[in-house]
C-alpha positions in Angstrom: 16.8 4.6 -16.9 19.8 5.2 -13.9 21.5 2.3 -12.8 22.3 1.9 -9.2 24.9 -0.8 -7.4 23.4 -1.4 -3.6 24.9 -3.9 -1.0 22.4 -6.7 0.4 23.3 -9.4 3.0 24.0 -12.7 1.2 20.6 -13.6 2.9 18.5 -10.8 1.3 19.6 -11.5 -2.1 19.2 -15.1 -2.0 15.6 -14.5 -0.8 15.1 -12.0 -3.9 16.4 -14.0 -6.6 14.5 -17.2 -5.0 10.9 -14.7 -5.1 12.1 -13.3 -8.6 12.4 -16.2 -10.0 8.8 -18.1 -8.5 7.1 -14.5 -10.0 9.0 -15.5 -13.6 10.9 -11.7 -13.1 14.3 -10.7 -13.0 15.7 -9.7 -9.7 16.1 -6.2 -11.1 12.6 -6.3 -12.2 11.6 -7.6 -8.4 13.6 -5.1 -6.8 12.2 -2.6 -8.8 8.7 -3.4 -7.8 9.6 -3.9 -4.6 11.0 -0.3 -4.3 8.1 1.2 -5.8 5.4 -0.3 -3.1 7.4 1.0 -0.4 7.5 4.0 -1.9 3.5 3.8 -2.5 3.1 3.0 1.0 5.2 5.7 2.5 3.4 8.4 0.0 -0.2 7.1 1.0 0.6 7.3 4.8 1.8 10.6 4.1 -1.3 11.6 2.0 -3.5 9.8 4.5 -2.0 12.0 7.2 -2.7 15.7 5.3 -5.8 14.7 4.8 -6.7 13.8 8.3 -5.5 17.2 9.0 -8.3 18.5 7.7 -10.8 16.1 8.8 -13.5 17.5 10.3 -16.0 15.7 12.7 -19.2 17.5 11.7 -19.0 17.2 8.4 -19.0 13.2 8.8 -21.4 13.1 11.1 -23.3 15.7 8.6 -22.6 13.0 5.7 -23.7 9.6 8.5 -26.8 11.4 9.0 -27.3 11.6 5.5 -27.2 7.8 4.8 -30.3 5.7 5.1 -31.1 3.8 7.8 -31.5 0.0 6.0 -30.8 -3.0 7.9 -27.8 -4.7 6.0 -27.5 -7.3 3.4 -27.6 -10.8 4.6 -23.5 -11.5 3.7 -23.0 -8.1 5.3 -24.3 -9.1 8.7 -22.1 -10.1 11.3 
């Protein structure tokens, strides 16, 4: 495991230790997770965007066609 030192404004780590402590975590353990959802966020858009690349109209229209044409469930209905 690395260590690392960073600099927050007094407001940002009041506002961390206040959250770390109503989820019953440390603040390194809130930082932490934190850190890795950005991360998961910035790697899903990222992913999200390849694979739009190599979208391809037809083939979903291809695949709607496919799909049966059934009214929807009653809690589905708007």
């Amino acid at each position: 495991m690395s260590a690392l030192s960073i600099r927050l404004p007094d407001s940002i780590h009041n506002r961390a230790k206040v959250l770390a402590k109503k989820e019953h975590v440390s603040i390194n353990q809130f930082l932490a997770s934190a850190l890795i959802e950005k991360i998961s966020a910035l790697d899903t858009e990222k992913y999200l965007l390849q694979r739009g690349k190599r979208a391809s109209k037809k083939k979903f229209l291809d695949a709607l066609n496919k799909t049966p044409s059934v009214e929807p469930l009653e809690e589905d209905r708007l």
